[in-house]
GUDO-53510 format. One record per residue: residue in one letter; z, x, y of N, C-alpha, C in turn. Coordinates in pm, 1 decimal. Each point is the difference from the previous one (the first is absolute). Example, Ala and Ser with C-alpha at 12.3 -4.5 7.8 and 13.67 -1.06 7.14 Angstrom:
% GUDO-53510
ATOM	a	780.0	1319.0	-569.0	0.0	-89.0	119.0	0.0	90.0	120.0
ATOM	s	-72.0	-35.0	105.0	6.0	82.0	119.0	73.0	-77.0	109.0
//
This chain:
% GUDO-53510
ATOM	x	0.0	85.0	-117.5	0.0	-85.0	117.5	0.0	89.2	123.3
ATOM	x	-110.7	-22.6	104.5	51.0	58.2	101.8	30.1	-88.8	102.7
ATOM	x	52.4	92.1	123.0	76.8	-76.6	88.9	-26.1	106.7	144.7
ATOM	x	-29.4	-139.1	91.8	-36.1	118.0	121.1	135.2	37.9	102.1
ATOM	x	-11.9	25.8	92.2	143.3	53.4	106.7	1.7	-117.3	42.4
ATOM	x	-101.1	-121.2	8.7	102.4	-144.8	39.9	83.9	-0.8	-108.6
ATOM	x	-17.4	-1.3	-69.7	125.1	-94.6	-119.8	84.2	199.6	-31.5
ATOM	x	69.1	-5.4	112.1	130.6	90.1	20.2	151.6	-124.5	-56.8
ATOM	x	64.4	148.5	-116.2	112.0	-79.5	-40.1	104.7	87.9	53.0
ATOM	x	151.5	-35.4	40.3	92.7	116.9	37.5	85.0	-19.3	-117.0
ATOM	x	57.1	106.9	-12.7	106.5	16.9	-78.9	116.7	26.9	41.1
ATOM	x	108.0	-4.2	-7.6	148.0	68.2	57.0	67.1	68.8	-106.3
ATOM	x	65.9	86.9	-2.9	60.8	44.4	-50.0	131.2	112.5	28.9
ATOM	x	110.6	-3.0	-44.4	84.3	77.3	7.5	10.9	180.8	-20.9
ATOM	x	41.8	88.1	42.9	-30.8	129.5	-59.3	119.6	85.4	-22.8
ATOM	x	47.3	20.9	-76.3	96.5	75.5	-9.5	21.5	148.3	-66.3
ATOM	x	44.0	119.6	96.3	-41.5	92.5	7.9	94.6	99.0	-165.6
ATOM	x	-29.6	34.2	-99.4	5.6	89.0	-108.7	68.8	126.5	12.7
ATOM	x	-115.7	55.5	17.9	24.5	125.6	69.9	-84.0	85.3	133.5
ATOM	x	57.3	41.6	52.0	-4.0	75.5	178.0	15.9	184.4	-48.4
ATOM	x	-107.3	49.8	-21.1	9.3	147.3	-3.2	-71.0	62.9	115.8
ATOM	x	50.0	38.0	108.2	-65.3	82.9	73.4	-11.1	119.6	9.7
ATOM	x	-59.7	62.0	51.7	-32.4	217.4	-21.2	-26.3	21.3	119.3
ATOM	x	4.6	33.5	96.2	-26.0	86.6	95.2	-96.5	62.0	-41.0
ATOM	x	-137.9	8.3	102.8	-90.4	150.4	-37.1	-41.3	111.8	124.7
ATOM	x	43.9	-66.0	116.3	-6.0	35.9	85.4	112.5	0.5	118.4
ATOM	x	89.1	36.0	62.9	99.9	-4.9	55.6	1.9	112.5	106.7
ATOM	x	-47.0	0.4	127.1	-48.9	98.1	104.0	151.0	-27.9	86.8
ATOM	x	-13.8	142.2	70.7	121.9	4.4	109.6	24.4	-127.2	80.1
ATOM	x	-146.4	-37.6	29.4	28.3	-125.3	103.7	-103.4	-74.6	-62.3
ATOM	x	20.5	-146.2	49.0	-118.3	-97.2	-33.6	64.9	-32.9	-160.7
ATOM	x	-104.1	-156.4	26.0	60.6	-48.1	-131.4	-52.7	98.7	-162.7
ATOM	x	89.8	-68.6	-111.6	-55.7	83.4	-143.9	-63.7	-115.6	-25.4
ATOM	x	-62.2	33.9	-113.4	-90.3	-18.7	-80.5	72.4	-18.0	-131.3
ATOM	x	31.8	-110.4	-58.6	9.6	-42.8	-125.7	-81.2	-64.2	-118.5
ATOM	x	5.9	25.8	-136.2	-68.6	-77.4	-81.5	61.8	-42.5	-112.3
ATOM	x	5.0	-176.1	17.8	119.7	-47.1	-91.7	-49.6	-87.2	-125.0
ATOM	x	104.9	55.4	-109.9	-83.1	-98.2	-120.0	71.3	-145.3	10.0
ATOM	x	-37.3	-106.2	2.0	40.9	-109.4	23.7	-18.0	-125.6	-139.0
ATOM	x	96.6	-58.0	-70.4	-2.9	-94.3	-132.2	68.8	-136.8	74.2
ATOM	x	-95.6	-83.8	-58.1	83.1	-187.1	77.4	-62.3	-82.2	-78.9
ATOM	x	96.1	-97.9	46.9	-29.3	-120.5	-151.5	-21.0	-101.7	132.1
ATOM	x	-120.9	-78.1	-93.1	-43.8	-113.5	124.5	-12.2	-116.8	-37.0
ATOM	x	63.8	-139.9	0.2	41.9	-132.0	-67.3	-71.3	-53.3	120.6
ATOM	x	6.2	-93.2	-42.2	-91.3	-146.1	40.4	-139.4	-50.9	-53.1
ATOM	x	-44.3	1.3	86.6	-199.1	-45.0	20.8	-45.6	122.7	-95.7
ATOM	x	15.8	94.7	98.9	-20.2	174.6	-67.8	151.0	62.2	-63.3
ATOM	x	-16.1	2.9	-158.8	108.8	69.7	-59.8	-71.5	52.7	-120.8
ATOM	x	142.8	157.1	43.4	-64.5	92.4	-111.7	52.3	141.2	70.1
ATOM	x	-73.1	77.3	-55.7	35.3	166.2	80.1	-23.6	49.8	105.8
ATOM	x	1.4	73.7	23.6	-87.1	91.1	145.4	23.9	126.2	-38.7
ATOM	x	-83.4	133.6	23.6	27.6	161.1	25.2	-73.4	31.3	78.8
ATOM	x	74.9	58.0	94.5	-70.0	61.4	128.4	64.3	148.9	26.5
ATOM	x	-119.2	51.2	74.0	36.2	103.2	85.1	-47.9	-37.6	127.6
ATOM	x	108.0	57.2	97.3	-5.2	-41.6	125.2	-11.8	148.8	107.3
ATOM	x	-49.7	17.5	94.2	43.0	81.4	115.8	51.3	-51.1	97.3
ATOM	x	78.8	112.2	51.8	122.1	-32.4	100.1	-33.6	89.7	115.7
ATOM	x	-29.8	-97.9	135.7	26.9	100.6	122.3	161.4	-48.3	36.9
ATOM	x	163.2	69.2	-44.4	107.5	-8.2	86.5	17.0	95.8	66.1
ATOM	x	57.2	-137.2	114.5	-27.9	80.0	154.3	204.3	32.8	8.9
ATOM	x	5.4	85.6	51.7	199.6	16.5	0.8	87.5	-104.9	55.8
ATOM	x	-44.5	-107.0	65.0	52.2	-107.0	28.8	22.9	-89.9	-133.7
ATOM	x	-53.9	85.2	-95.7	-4.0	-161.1	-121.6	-131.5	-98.6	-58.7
ATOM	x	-25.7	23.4	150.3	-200.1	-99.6	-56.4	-65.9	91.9	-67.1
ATOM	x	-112.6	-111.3	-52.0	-84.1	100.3	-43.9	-159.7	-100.9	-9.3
ATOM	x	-85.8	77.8	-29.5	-118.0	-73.7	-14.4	-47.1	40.6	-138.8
ATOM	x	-54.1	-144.4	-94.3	-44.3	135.3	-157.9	-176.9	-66.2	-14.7
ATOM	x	-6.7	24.4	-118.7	-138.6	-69.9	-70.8	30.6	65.7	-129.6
ATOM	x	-63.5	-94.9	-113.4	32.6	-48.6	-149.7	-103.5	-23.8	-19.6
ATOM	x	6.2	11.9	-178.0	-89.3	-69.0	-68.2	60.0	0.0	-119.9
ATOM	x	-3.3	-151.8	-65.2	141.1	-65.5	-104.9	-122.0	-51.2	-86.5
ATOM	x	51.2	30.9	-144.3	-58.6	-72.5	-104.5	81.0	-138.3	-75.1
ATOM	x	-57.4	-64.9	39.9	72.0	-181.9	-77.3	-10.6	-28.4	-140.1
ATOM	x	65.1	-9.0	-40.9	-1.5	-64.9	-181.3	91.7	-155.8	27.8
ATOM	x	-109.1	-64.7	-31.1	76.9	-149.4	-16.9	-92.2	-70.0	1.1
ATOM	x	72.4	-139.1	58.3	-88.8	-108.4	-7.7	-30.3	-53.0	153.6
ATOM	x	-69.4	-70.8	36.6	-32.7	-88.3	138.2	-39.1	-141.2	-32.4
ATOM	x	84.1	-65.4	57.7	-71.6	-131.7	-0.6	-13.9	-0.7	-182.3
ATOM	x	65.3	75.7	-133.2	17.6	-33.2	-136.2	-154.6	100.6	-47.2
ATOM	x	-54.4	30.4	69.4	-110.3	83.2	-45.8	63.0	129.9	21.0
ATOM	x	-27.0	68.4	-160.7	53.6	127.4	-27.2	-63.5	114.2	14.9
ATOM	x	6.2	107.4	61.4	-45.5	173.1	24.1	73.1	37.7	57.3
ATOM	x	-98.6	127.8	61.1	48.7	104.7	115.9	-98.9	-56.0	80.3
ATOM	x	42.4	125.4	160.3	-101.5	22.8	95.6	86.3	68.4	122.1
ATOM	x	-63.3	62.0	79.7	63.3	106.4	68.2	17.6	-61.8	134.4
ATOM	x	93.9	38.2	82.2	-5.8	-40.3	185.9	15.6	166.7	40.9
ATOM	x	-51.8	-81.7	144.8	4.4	168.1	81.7	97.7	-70.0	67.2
ATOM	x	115.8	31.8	104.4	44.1	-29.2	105.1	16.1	102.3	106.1
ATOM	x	81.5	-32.8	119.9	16.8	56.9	76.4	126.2	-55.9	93.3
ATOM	x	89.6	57.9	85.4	89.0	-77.6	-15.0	131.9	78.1	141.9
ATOM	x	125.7	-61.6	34.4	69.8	81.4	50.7	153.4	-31.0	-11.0
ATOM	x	43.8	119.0	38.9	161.0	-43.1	-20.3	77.7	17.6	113.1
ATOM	x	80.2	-90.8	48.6	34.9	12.8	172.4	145.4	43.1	-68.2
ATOM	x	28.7	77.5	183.2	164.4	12.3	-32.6	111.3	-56.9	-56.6
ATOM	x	-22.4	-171.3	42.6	64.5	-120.4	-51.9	-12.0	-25.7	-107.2
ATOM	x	-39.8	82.2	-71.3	-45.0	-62.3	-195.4	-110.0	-46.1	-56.7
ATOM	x	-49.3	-37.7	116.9	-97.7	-138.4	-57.6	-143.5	134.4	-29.0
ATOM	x	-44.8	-56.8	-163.7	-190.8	18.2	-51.8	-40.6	-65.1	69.1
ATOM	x	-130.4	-23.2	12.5	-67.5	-77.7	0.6	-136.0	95.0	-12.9
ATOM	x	-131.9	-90.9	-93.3	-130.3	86.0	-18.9	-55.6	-138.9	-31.8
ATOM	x	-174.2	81.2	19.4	-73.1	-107.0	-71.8	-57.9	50.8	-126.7
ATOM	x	-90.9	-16.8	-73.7	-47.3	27.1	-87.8	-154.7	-77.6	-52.7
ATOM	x	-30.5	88.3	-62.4	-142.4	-122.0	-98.2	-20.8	106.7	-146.3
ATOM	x	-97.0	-124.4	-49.8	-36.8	51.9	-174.5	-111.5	71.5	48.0
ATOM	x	-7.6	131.8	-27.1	-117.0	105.8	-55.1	-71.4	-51.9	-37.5
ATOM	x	-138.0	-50.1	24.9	-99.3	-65.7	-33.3	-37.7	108.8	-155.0
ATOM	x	-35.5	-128.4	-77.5	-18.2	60.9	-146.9	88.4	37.9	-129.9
ATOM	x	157.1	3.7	75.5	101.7	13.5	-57.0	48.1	-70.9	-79.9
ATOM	x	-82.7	-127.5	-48.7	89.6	-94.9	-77.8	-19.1	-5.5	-139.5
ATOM	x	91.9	2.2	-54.8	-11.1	31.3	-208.4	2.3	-160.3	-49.4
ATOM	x	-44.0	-23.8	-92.4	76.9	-115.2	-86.8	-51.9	-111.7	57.7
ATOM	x	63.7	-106.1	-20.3	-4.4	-119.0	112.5	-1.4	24.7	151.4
ATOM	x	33.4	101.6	36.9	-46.1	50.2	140.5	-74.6	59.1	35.8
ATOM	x	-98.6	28.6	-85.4	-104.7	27.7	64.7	-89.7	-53.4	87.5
ATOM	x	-70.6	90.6	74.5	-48.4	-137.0	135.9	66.4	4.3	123.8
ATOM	x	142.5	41.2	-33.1	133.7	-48.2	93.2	-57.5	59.1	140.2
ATOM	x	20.3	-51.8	102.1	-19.3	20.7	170.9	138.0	-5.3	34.8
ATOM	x	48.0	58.2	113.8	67.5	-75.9	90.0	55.2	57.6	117.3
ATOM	x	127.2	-36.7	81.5	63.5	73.9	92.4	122.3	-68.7	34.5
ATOM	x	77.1	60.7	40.3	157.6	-82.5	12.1	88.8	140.2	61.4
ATOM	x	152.9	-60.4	-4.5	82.0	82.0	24.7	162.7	25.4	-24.1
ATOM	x	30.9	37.0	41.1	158.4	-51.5	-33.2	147.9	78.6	116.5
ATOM	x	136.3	-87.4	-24.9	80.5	59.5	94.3	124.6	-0.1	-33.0
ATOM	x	73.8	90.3	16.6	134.7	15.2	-63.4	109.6	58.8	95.3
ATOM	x	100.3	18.7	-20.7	126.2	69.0	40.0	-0.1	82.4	-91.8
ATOM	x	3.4	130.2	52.2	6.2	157.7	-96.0	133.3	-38.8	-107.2
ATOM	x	-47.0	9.1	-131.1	145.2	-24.0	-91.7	0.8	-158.4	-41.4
ATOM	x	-123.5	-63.2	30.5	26.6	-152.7	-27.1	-128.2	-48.9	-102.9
ATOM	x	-17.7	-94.3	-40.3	-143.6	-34.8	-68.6	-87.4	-26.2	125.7
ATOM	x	-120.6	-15.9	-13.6	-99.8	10.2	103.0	-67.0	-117.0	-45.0
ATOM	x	-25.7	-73.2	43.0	-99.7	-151.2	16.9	-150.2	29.8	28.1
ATOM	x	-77.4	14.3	-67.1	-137.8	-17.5	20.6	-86.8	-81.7	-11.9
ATOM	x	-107.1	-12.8	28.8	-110.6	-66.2	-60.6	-139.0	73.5	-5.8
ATOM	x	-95.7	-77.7	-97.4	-110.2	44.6	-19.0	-121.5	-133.5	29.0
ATOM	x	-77.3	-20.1	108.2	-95.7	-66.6	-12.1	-129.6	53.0	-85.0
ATOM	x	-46.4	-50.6	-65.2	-21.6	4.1	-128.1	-197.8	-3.1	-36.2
ATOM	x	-76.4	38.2	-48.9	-106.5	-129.7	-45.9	-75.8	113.3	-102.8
ATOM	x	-91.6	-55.9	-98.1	-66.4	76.5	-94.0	-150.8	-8.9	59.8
ATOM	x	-64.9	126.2	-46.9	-182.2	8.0	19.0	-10.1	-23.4	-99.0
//
């Protein structure tokens, strides 16, 4: 069946963070470092199932930071089962708060997801589950 970008479905889902490994690779006298973190989360709702990402980190010494990712999904959407990859991009303010957007890697979709399109985003309190969504549609 295909389906064009009118017939967009969203999904919501919860995210809750696994594991948080970060490394330093760069760390200069002044100016922000450079981090690269391995990142594991479990994602319930609409979209549930896994995630593994690696992420980069611009933190700045105040605490913020700015990154970009790219997470591999194992689960289901909407009950249709695979993988498929997101890129995001994203930031972290002094006050705690994520927030990024994201979309599916065109081509990325395994299984019943193949086809998969999309773009969405999500927002959290550093240390909390993160609320996302994914608007959705198959080629």
């Amino acid at each position: 069946m295909t389906e064009s970008h009118a017939t967009r479905t969203t999904a919501t889902a919860a995210i809750a963070v696994s594991a948080w490994s970060p490394v330093p690779f760069d760390q200069p006298a002044q100016g922000p470092s450079l981090v690269r973190i391995h990142v594991e989360e479990t994602f319930s709702g609409d979209l549930a199932g896994t995630g593994v990402a690696t992420m980069l980190q611009v933190l700045r010494g105040d605490g913020s930071a700015s990154f970009c990712a790219v997470e591999r999904v194992t689960g289901t959407l909407h009950g249709r089962s695979g993988t498929f990859v997101l890129q995001d991009t994203g930031t972290l303010g002094t006050d705690g708060r994520v927030s990024g957007t994201w979309f599916v890697v065109p081509g990325s979709g395994t299984g019943e997801l193949a086809g998969l399109r999309g773009e969405g985003g999500f927002e959290a309190v550093l240390g909390q589950h993160a609320n996302a969504h994914l608007d959705h549609w198959f080629e």
